[in-house]
SEMARDO-273647 format. One record per residue (C-alpha): x, y, z. Coordinates in pm, whole numbers. Example, Ala and Ser with C-alpha at 12.3 -4.5 7.8 and 13.67 -1.06 7.14 Angstrom:
// SEMARDO-273647
+--------+--------+--------+
!     xx !     yy !     zz !
+--------+--------+--------+
!   1230 !   -450 !    780 !
!   1367 !   -106 !    714 !
+--------+--------+--------+
//
This chain:
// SEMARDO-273647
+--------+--------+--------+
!     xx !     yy !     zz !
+--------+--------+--------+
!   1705 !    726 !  -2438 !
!   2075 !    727 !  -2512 !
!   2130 !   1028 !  -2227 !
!   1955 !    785 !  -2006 !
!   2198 !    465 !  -2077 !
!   2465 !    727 !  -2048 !
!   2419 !    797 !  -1671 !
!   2387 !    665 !  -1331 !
!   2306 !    312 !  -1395 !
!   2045 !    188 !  -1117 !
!   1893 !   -175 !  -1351 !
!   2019 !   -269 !  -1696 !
!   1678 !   -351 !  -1786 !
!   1534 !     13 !  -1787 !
!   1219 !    -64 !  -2006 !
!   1045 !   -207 !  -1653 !
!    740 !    -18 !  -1620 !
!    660 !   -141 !  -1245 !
!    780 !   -109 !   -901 !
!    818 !   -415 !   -710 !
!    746 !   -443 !   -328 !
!   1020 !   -527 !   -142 !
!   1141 !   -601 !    263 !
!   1329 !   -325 !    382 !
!   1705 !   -470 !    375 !
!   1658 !   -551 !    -15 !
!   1512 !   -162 !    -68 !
!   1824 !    -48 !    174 !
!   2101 !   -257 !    -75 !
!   1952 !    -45 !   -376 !
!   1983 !    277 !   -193 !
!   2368 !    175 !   -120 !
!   2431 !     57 !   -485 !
!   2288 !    345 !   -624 !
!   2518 !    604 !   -331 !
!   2778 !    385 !   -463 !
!   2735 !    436 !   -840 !
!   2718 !    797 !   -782 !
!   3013 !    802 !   -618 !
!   3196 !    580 !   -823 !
!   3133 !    881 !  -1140 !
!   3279 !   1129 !   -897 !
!   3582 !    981 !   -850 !
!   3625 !    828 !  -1184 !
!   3938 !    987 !  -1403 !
!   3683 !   1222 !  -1571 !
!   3466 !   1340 !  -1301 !
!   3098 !   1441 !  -1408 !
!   2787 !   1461 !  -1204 !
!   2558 !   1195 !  -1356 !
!   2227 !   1236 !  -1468 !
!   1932 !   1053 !  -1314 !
!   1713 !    864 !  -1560 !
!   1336 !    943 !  -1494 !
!   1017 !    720 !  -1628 !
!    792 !   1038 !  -1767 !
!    494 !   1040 !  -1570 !
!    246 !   1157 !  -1798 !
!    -57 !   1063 !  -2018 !
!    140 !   1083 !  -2332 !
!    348 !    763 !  -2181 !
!     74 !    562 !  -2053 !
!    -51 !    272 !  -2209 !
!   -331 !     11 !  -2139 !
!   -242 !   -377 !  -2068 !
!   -577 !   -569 !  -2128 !
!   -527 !   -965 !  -1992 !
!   -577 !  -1228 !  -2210 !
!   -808 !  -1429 !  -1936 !
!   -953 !  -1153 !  -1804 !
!  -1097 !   -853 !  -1887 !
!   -959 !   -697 !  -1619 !
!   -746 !   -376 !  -1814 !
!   -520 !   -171 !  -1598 !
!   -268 !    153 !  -1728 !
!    103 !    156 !  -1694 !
!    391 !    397 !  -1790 !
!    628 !    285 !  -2128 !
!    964 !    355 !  -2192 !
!   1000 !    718 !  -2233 !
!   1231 !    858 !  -2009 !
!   1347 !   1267 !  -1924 !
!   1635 !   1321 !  -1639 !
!   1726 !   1537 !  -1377 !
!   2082 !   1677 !  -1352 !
!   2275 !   1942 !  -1120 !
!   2418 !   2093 !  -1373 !
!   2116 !   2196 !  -1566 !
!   1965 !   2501 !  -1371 !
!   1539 !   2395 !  -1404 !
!   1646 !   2039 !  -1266 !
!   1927 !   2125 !  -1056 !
!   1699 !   2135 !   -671 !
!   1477 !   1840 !   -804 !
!   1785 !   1680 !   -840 !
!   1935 !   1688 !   -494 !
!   1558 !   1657 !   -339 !
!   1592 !   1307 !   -515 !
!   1891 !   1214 !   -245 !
!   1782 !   1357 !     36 !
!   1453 !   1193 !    -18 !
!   1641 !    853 !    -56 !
!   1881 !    958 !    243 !
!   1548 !   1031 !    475 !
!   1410 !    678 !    366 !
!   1710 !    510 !    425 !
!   1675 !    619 !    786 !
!   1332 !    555 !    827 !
!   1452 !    164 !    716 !
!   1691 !    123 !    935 !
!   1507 !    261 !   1241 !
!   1205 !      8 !   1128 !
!    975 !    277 !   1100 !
!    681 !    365 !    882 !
!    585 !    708 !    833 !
!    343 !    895 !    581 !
!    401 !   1139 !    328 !
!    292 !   1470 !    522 !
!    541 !   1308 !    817 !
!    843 !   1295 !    606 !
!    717 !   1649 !    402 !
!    778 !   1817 !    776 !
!   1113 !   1622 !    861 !
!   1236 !   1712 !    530 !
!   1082 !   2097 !    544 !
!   1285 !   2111 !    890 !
!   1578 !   1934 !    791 !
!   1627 !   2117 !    426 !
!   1420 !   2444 !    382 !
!   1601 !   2538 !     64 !
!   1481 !   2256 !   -145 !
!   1117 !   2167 !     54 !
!    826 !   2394 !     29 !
!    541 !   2232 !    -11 !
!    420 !   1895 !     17 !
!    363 !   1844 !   -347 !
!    745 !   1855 !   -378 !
!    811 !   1543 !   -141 !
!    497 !   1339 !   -312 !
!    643 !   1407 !   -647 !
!   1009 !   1304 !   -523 !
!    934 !    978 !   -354 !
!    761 !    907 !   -729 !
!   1077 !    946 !   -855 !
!   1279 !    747 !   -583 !
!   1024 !    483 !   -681 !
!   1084 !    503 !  -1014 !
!   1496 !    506 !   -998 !
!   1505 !    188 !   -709 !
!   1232 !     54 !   -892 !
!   1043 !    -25 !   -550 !
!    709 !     73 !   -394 !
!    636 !    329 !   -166 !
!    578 !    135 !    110 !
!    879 !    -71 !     86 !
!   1084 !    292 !    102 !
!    901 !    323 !    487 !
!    610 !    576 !    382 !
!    254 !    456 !    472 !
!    -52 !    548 !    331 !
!   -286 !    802 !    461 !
!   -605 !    617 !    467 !
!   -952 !    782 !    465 !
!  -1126 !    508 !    350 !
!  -1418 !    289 !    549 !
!  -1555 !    -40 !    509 !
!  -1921 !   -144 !    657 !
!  -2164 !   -461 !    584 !
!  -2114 !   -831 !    554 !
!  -1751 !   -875 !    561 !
!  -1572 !  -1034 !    877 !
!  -1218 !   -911 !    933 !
!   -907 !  -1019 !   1180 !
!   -609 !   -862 !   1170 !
!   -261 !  -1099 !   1331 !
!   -304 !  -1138 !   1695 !
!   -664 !   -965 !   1654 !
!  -1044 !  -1037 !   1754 !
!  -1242 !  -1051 !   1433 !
!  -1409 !   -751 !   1342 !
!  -1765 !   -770 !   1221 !
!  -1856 !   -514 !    953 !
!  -2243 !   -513 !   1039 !
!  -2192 !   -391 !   1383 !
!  -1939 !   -102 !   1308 !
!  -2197 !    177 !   1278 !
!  -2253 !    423 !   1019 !
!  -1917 !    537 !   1015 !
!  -1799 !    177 !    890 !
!  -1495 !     57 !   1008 !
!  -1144 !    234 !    898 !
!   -916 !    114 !    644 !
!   -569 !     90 !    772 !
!   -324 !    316 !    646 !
!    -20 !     11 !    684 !
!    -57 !   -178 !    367 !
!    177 !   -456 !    541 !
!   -103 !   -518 !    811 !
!   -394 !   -499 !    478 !
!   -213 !   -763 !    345 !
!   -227 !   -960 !    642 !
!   -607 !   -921 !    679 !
!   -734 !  -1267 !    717 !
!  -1153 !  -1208 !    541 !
!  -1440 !  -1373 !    525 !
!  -1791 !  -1309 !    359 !
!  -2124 !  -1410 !    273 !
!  -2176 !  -1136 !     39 !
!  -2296 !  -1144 !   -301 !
!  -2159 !   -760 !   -424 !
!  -1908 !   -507 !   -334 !
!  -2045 !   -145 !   -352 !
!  -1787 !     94 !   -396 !
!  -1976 !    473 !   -274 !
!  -1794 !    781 !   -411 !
!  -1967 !    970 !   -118 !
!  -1905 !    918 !    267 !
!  -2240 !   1086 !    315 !
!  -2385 !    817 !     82 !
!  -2228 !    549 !    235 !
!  -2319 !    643 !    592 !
!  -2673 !    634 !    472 !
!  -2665 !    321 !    325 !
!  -2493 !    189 !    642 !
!  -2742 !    374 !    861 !
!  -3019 !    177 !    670 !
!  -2835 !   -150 !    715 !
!  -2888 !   -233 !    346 !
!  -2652 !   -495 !    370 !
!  -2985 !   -698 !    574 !
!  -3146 !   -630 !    193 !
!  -2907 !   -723 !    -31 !
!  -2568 !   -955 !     99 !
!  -2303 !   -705 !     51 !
!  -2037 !   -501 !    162 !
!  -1970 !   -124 !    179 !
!  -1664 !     46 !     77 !
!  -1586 !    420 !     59 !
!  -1266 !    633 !    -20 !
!  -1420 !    926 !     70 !
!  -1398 !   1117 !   -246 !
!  -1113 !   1076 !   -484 !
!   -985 !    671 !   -395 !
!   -612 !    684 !   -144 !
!   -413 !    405 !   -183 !
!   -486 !    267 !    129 !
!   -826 !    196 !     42 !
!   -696 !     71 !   -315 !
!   -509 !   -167 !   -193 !
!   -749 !   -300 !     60 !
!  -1015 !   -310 !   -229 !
!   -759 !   -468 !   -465 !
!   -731 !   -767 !   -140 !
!  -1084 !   -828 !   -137 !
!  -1113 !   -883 !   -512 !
!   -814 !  -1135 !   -459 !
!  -1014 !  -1296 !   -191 !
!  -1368 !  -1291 !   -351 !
!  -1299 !  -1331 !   -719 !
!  -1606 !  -1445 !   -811 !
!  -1776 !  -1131 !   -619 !
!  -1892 !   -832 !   -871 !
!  -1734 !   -475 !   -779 !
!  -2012 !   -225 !   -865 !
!  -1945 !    137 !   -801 !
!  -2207 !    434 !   -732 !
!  -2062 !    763 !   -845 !
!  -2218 !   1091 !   -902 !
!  -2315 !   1184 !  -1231 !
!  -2057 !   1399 !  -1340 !
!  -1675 !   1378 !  -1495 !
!  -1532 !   1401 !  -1173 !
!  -1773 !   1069 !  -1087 !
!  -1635 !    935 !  -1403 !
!  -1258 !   1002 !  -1276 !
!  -1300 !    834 !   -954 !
!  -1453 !    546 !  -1101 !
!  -1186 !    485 !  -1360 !
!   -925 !    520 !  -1099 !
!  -1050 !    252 !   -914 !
!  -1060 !     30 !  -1237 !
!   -721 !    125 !  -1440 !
!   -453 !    341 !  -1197 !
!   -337 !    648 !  -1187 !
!   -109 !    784 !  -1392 !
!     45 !    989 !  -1099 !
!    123 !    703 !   -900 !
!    412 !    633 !  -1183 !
!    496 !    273 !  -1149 !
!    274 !    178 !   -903 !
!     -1 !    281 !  -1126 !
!   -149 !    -75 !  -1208 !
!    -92 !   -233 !   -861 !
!   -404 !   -202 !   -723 !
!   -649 !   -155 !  -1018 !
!   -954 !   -348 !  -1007 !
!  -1253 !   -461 !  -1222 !
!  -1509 !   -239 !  -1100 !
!  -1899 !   -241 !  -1347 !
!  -2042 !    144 !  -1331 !
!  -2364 !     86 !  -1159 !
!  -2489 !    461 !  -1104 !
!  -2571 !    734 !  -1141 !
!  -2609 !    649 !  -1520 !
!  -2786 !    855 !  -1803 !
!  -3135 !    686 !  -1779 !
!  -3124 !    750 !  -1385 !
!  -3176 !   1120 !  -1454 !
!  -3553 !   1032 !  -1497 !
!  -3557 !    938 !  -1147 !
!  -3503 !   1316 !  -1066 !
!  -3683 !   1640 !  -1078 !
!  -3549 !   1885 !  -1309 !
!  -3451 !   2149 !  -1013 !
!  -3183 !   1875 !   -876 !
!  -2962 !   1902 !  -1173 !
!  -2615 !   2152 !  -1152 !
!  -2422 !   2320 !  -1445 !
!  -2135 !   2213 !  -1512 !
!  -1802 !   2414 !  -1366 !
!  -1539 !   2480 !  -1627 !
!  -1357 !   2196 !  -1387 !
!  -1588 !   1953 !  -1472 !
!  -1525 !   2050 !  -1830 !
!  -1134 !   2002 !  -1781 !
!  -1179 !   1663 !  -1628 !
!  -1441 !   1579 !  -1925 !
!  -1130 !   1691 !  -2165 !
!   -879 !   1450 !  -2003 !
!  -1096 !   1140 !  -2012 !
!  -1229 !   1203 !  -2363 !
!   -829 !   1202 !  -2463 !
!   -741 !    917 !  -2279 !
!   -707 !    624 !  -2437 !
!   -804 !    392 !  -2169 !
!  -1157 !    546 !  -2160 !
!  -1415 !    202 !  -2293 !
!  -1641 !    336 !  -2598 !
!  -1948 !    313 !  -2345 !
!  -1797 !    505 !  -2091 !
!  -1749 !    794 !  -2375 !
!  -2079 !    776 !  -2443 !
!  -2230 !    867 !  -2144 !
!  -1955 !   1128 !  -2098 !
!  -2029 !   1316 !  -2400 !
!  -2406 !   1349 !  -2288 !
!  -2291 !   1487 !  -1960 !
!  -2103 !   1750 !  -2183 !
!  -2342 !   1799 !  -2397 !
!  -2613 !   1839 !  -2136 !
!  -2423 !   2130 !  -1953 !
!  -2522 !   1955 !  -1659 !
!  -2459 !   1740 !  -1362 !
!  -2704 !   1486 !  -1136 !
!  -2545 !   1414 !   -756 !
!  -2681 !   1091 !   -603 !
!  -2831 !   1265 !   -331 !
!  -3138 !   1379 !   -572 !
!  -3265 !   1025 !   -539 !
!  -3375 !   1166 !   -199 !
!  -3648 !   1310 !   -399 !
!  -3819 !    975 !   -359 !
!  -3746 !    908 !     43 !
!  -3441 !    863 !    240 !
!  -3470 !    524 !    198 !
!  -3504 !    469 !   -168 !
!  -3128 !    415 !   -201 !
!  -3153 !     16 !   -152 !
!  -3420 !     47 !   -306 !
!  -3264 !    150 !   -639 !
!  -2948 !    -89 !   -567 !
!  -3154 !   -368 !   -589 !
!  -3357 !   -285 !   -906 !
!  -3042 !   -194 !  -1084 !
!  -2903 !   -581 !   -980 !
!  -3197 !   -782 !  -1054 !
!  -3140 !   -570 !  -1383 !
!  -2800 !   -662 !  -1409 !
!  -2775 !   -293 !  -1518 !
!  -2368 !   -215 !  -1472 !
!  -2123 !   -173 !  -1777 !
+--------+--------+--------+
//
């Protein structure tokens, strides 16, 4: 932590574990104080290329804040710090891919532009070859410019990739807009925004009674199909697979909006369910400091252990040594409720994983069905 006090000072109060969301001249003034820092080392008496202090992003440095009004628990990085330098040869291109990252943003500000992460992974690949090679590089650098301006992602210019749809009883107008009604947008839903400045805008409205948050876009298009939103007052979100932040954030809004509403999420029956669920609920540790922003309270409705009855014994898959990795990393984790463990290590135990889709055993419309016997049950954790 002393190495880290040492260098390129950026905030004197380095033990912030959080990035704040800024407007674009405030996010350009921290770019130019930390260009001019840089370059006040390199021209001090005793010249020395700084190094750049870097919030570990890592399980070992998470840690769970649990509100004392709410039990709404999300995860956030602590204090533990590792840095980059040029003069240390495993660092040394990770280092300069930190400026040029910062340079590109700075650019992207001043033109007032927004641009998304596989944009900016094909200016930079064109515009510096020797340090860009893959797009993992650029998503793990703009975590670090985040982390040393302290500042979101989308205040640096770089918009989300959304995959994420929204269907059912929810009534939506974006500035300058016609409303958009939810119930009439098909089985494909209607699609989430990547621009979290126009999500934020999003003026909402709703007669529902739940949220349903669908793992599966297949699910959810069934579900929409079957207008089950006419059964039970609701609305329908999917991410399509593992949850973007686009459709996050816009779940994170509607929570704000509708706090009394209950977020229930149907997941398959599996660790990888399991993952996507508690993403939703706590953060990801890979989105650094941004990791608690959009974290919501979301109950685990299905698929749960005394589901599998519901199926016949030809529906259920062995487990892939995958699975078993991802069953390893939540069984570590400390964020991971008792409850949630429990059903995890029966799914390990088991060998063996249900998808939701073997509820088809019983008709293609038996999904509402089971929605609505596991609400009048109140049967979520």
């Amino acid at each position: 932590m002393g190495d880290a006090h040492r260098s390129t000072s950026f905030f004197t109060e380095q033990h912030l574990s959080y990035a704040d969301i800024l407007p674009p001249f405030q996010v350009r003034a921290r770019i130019e104080v930390a260009v001019l820092n840089f370059l006040k080392v390199l021209n001090s008496p005793t010249p020395a290329i700084s190094d750049l202090p870097m919030i570990k992003r890592k399980a070992s440095n998470s840690r769970v804040n649990q509100g004392l009004l709410t039990d709404v628990s999300w995860i956030f990085l602590s204090h533990a710090f590792c840095t980059k330098s040029l003069t240390r040869e495993n660092t040394a291109k990770s280092f300069v891919r930190v400026w040029k990252v910062m340079e590109m943003c700075y650019e992207i500000l001043v033109q007032e532009k927004r641009v998304t992460q596989r944009e900016l992974f094909y200016k930079l690949l064109c515009a510096s070859p020797d340090y860009f090679a893959s797009q993992l590089q650029v998503n793990q650098t703009i975590q670090d410019v985040v982390a040393l301006l302290r500042c979101s992602r989308f205040s640096l210019g770089i918009m989300a990739s959304s995959r994420g749809a929204v269907a059912g009883r929810l009534m939506l107008q974006e500035p300058d807009q016609e409303t958009v009604d939810c119930t009439t947008c098909g089985s494909s839903g209607y699609a989430i925004s990547g621009d979290l400045n126009l999500l934020e805008k999003l003026v909402m409205k709703t007669d529902a009674h739940y949220i349903f948050v669908i793992e599966k876009h297949a699910i959810f298009q069934r579900l929409a199909e079957d207008r089950v939103f006419n059964q039970i007052p609701c609305i329908l979100v999917t991410a399509k697979g593992y949850p973007d932040i686009a459709t996050r954030f816009f779940l994170h809004r509607m929570t704000q909006a509708f706090p009394e509403m209950p977020v229930l999420g149907l997941v398959d029956w599996n660790p990888a369910g399991l993952a996507i669920l508690c993403t939703f609920k706590y953060g990801s540790i890979g989105m650094g400091l941004e990791a608690f922003r959009y974290a919501c309270n979301i109950k685990w409705l299905g698929l749960r252990e005394d589901d599998l009855e519901l199926m016949p014994e030809e529906s259920f898959i062995e487990l892939k040594p995958k699975d078993m990795q991802i069953a390893k990393s939540l069984t570590s984790s400390e964020i991971l409720p008792d409850n949630y463990k429990e059903e995890l290590a029966v799914m390990v135990e088991s060998g063996r994983r249900a998808e939701i889709e073997a509820l088809y055993f019983h008709g293609y419309d038996f999904l509402g069905k089971y929605l609505a016997k596991k609400i009048v049950q109140a049967h979520y954790i």
